[in-house]
Backbone as JSON, one array per atom type, in Angstrom:
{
  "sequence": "XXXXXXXXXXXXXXXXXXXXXXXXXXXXXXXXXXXXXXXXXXXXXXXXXXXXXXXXXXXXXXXXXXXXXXXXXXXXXXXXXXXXXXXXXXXXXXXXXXXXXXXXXXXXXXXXXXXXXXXXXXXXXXXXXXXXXXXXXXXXXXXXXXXXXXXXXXXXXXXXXXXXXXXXXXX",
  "N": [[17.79, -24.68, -64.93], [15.8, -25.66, -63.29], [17.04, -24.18, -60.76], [16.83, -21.45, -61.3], [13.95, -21.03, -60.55], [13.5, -22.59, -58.24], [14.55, -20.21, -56.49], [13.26, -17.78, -57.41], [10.6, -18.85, -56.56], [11.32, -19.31, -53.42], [12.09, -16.07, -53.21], [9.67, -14.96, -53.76], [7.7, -15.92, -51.74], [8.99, -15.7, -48.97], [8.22, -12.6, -49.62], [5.79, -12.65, -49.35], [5.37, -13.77, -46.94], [6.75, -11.84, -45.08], [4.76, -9.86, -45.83], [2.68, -10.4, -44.43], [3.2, -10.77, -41.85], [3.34, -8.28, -41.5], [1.0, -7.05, -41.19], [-0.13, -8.64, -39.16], [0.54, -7.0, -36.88], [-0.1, -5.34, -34.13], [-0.86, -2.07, -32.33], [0.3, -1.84, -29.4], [-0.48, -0.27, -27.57], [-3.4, -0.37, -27.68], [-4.18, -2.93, -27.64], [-3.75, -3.36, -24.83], [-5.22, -1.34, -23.89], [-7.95, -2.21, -24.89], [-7.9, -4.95, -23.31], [-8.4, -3.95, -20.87], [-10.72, -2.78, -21.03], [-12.62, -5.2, -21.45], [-11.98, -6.72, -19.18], [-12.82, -4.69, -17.17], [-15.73, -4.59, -17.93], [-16.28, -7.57, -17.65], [-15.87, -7.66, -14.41], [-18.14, -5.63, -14.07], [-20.42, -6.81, -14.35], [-19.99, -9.41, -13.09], [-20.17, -8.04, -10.64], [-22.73, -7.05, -10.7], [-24.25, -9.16, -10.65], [-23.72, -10.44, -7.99], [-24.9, -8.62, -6.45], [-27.41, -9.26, -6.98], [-27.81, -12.13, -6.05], [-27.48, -10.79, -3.48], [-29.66, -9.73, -2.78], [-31.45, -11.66, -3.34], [-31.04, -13.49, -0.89], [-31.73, -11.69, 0.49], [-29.93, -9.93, 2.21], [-28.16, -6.99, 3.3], [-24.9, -6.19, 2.37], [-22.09, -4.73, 3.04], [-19.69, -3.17, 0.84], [-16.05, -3.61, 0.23], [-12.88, -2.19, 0.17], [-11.28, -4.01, -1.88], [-13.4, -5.1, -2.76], [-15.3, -7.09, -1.63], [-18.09, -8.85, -0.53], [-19.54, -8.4, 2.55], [-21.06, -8.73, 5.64], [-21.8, -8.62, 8.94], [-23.57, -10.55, 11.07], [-24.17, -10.95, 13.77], [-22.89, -8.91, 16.67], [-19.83, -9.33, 18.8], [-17.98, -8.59, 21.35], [-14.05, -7.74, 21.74], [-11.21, -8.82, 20.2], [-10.24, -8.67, 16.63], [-8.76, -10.69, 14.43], [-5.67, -10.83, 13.49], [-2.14, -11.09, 11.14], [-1.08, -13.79, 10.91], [-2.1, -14.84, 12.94], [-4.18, -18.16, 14.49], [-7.13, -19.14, 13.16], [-10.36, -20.73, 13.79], [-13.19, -21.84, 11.94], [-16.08, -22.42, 11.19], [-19.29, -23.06, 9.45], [-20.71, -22.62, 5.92], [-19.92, -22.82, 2.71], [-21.07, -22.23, -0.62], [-21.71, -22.38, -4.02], [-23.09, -19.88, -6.74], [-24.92, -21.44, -7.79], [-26.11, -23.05, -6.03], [-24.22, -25.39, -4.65], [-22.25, -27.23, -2.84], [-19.41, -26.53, -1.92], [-17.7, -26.68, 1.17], [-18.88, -27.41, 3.69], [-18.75, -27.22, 7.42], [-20.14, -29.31, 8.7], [-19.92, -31.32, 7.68], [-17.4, -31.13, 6.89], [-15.88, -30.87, 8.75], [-14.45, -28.23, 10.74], [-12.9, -25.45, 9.61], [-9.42, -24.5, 9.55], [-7.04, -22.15, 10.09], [-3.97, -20.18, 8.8], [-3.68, -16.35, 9.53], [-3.41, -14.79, 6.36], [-1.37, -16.34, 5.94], [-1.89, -18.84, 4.86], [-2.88, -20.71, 2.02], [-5.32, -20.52, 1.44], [-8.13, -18.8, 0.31], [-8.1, -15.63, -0.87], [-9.9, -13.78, -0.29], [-11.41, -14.71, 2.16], [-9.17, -14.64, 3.93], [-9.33, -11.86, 4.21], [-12.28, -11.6, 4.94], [-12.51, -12.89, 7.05], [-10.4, -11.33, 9.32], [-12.29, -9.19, 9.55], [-13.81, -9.92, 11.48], [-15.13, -10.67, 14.78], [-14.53, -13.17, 17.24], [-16.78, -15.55, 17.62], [-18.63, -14.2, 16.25], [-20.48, -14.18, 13.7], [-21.0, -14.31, 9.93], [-22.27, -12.99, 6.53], [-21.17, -13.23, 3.42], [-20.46, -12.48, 0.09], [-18.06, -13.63, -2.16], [-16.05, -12.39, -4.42], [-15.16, -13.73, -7.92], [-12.05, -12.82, -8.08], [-11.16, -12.96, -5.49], [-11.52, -15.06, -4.6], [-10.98, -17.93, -6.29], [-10.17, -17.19, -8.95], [-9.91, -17.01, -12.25], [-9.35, -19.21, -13.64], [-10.49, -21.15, -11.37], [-11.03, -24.03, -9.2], [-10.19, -27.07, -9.63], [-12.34, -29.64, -9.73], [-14.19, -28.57, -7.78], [-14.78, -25.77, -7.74], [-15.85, -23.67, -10.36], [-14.09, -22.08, -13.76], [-13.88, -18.46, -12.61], [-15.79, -17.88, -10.59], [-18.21, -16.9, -8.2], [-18.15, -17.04, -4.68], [-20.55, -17.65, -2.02], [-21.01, -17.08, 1.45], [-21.24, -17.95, 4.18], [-20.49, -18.0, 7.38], [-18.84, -18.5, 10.98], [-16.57, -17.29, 12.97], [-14.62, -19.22, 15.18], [-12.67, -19.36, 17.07], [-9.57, -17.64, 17.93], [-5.99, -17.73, 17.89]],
  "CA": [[16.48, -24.08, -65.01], [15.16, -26.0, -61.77], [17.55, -23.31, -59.44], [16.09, -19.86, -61.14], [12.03, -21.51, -60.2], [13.02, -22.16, -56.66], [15.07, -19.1, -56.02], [11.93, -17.29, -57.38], [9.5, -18.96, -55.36], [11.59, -18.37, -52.53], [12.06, -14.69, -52.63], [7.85, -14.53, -53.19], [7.07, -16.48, -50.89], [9.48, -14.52, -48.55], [7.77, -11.54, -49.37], [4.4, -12.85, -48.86], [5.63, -14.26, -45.48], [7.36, -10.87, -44.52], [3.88, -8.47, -46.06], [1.68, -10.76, -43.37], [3.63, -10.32, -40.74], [3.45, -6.66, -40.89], [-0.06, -6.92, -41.27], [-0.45, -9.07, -37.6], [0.68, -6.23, -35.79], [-1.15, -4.79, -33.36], [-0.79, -1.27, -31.19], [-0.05, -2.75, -27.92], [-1.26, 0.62, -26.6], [-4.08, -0.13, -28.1], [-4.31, -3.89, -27.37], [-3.58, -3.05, -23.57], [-6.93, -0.72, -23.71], [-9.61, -3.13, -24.9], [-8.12, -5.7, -22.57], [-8.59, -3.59, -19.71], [-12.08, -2.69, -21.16], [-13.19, -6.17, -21.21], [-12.28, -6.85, -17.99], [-13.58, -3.73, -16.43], [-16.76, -5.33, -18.28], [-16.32, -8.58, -16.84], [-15.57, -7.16, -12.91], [-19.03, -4.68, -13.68], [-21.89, -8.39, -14.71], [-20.08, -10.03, -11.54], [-20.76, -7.3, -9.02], [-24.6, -7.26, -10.53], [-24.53, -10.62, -10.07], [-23.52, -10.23, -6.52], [-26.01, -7.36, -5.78], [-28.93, -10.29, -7.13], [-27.43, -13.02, -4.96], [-28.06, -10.42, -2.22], [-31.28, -9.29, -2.3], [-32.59, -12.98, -3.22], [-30.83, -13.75, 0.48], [-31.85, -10.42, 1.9], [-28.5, -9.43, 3.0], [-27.53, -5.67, 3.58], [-23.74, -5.92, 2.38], [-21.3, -4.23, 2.93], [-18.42, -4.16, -0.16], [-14.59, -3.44, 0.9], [-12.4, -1.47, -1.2], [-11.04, -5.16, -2.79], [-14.55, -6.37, -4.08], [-15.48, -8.34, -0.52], [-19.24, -8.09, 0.16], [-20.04, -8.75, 3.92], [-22.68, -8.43, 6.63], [-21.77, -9.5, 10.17], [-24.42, -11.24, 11.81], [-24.22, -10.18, 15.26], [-21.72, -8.43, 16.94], [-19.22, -9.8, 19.83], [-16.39, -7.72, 21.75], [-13.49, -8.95, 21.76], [-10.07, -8.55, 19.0], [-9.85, -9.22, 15.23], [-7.7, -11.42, 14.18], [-3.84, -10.25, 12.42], [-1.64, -11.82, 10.62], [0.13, -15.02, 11.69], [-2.64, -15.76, 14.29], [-4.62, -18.75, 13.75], [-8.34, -19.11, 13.18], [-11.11, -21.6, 13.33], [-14.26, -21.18, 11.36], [-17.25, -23.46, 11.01], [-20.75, -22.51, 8.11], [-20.54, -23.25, 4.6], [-19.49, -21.61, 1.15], [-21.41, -22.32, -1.91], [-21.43, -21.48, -5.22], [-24.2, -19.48, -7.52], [-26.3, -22.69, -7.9], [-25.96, -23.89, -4.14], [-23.33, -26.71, -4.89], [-21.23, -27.17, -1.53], [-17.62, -26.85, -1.71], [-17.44, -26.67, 2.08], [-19.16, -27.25, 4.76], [-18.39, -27.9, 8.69], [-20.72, -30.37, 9.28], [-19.59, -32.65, 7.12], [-16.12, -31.36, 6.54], [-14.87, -30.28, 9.41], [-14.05, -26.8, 11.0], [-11.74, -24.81, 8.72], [-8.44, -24.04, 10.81], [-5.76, -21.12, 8.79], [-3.26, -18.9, 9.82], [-4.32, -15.42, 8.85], [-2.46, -14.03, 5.54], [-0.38, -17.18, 5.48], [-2.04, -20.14, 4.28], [-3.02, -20.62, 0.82], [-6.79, -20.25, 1.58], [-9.02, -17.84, -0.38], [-7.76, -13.81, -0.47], [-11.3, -13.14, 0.66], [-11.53, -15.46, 3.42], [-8.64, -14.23, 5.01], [-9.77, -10.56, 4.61], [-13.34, -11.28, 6.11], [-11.94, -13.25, 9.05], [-10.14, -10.08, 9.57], [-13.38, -8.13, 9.89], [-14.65, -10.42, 12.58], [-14.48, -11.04, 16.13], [-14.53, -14.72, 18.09], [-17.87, -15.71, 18.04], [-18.99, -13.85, 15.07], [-21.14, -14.55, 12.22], [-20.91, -13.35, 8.66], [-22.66, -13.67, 5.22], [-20.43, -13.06, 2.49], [-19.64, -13.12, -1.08], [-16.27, -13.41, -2.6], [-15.99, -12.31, -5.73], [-13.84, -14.58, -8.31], [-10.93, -12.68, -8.33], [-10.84, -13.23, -4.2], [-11.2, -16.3, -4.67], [-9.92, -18.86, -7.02], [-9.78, -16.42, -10.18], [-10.04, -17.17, -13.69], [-9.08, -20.88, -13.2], [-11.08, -21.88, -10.87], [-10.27, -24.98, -8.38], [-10.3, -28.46, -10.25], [-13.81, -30.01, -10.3], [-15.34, -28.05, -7.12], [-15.01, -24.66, -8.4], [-15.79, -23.76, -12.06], [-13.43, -20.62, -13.67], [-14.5, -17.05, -12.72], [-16.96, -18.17, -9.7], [-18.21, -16.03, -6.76], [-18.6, -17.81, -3.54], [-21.56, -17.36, -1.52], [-20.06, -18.15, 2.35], [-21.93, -18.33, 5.89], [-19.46, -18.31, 8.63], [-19.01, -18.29, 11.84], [-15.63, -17.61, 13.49], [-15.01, -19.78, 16.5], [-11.79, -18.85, 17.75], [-8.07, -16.65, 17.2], [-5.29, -18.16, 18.85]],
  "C": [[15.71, -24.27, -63.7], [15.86, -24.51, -60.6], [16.8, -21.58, -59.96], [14.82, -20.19, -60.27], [12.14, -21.13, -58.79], [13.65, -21.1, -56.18], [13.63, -18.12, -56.13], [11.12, -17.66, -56.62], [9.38, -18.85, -53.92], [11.88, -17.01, -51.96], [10.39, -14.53, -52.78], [7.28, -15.21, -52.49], [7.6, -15.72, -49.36], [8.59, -13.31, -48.35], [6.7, -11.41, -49.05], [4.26, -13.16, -47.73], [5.86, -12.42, -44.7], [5.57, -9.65, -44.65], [2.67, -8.99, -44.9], [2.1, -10.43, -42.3], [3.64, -8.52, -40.51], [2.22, -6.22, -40.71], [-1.07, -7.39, -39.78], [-0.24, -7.88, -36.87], [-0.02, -5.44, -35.43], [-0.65, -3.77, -32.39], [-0.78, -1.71, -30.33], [-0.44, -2.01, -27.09], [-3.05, 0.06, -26.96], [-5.0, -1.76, -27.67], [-4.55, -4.12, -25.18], [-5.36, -2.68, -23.05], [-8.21, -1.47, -23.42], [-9.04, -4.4, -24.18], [-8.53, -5.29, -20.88], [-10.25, -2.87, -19.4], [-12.76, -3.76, -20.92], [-13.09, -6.73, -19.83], [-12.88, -5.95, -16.83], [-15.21, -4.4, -16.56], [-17.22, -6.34, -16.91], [-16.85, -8.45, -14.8], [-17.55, -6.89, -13.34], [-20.48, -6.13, -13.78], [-21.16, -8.98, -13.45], [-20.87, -9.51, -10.53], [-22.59, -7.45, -9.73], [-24.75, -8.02, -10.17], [-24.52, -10.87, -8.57], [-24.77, -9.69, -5.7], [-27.29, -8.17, -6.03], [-28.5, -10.74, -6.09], [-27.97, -12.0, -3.61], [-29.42, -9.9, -1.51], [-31.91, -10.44, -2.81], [-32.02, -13.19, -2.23], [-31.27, -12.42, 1.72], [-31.26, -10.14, 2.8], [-28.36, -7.86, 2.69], [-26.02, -5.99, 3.77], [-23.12, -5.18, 2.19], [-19.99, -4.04, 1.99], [-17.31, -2.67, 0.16], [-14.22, -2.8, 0.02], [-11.74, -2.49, -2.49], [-11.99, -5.58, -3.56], [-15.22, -7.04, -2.94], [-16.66, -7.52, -0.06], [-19.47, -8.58, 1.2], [-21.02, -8.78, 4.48], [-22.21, -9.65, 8.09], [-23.46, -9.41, 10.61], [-24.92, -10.95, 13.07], [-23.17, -10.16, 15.6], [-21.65, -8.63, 18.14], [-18.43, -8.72, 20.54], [-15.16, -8.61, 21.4], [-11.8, -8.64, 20.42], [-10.3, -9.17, 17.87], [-8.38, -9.96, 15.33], [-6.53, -11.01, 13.34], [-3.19, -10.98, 11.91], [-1.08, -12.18, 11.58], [-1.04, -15.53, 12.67], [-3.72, -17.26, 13.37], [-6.03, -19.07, 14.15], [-8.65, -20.33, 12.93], [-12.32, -21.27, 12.78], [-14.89, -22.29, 10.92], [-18.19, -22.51, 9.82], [-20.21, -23.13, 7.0], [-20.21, -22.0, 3.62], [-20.03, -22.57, -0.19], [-20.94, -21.62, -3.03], [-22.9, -20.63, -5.65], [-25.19, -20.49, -7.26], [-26.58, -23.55, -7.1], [-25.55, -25.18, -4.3], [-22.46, -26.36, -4.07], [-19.83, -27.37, -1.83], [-17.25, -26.81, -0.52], [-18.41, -26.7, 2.86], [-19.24, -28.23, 6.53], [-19.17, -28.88, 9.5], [-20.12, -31.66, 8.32], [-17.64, -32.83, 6.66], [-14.97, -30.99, 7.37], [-14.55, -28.57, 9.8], [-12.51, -26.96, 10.48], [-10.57, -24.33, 9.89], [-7.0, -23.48, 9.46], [-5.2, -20.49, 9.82], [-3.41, -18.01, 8.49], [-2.92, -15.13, 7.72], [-1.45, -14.73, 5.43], [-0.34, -18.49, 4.82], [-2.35, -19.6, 2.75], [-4.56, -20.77, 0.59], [-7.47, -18.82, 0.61], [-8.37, -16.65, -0.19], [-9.01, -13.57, 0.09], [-12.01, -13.77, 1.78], [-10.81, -14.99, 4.44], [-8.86, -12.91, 4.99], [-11.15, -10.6, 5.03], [-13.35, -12.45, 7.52], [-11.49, -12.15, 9.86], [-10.92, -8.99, 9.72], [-14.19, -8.99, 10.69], [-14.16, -10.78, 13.9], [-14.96, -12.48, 16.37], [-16.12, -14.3, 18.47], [-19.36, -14.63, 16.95], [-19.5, -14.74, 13.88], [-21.26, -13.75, 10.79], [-21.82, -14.21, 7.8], [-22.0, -13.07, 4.38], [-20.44, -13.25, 1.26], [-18.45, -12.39, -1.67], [-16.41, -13.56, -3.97], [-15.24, -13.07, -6.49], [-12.29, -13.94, -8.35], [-10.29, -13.01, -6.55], [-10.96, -14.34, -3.71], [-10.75, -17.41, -5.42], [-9.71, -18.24, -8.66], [-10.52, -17.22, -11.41], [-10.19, -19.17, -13.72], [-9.48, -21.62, -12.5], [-9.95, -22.51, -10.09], [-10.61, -26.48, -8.78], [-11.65, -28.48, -10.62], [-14.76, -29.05, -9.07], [-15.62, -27.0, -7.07], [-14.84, -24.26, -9.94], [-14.48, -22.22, -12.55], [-14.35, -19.58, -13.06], [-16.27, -17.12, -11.49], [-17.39, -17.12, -8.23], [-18.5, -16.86, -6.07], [-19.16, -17.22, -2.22], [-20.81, -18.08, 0.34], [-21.07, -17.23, 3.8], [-21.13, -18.84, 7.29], [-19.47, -17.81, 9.9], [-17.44, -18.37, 12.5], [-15.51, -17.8, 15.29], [-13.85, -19.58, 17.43], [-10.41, -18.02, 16.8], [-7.13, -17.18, 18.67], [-3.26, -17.27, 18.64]]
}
């Protein structure tokens, strides 16, 4: 009598296992969509956010076809920098709430090789829009800079970084 019970309770339980599972599934066309809605979202409250940040600094930026808002400072002669060469760069890079993750007075001039270190994506594309002896104001949107994940404790996830530089040489 015990083997009919659990045979029974294993085929309905079975079938109650098998009628949920058909019930999880989800259009992955469909799943695809509203994740590419929410981040379109996401991307569109950064850049406002950006476009504040710049008119409380009263910057006239410039934004790249990546997301990279600029504004040189004053303009040098002189060559941009290409990949493989290597740059020095002094100023600072904040965050939103002016909490220093860098700056060359206290931490030293930054020294990269372009498009090869493991430095910011939007660092090494607005080094690349400056000449030796150049000044920029910048912000780097989070995906050009440390993304979703952030950087341990001195960047939070999903951060733009506010950056004041000055490139001092290309070697």
């Amino acid at each position: 009598m015990k083997i009919p019970i659990i045979a029974f309770l294993f085929i309905f339980f079975s079938c109650q296992y098998n009628n949920k599972e058909k019930e999880t599934v989800m259009n992955t066309n469909d799943y695809a969509s509203e994740k590419i809605a929410v981040n379109k979202e996401i991307v569109r409250k950064e850049n406002a956010d950006i476009e504040l940040i710049a008119k409380r600094y009263g910057w006239n930026l410039i934004r790249t076809e990546s997301g990279l808002y600029y504004q040189i400072v004053n303009q040098t002669k002189g060559n941009y920098p290409q990949k493989k060469d290597r740059v020095k760069i002094k100023g600072s890079i904040v965050l939103n709430n002016g909490k220093e993750i860098y700056n060359s007075k206290t931490d030293g001039m930054k020294e990269f090789i372009v498009e090869q270190s493991e430095d910011m994506v939007g660092l090494h594309e607005l080094v690349k829009l400056m000449r030796t002896g150049e000044k920029a104001n910048a912000i780097i949107p989070s995906n050009l800079a440390f993304g979703i994940s952030g950087n341990g404790d001195k960047v939070p996830p999903a951060a733009s970084l506010i950056c004041k530089i000055e490139l001092v040489s290309i070697k």
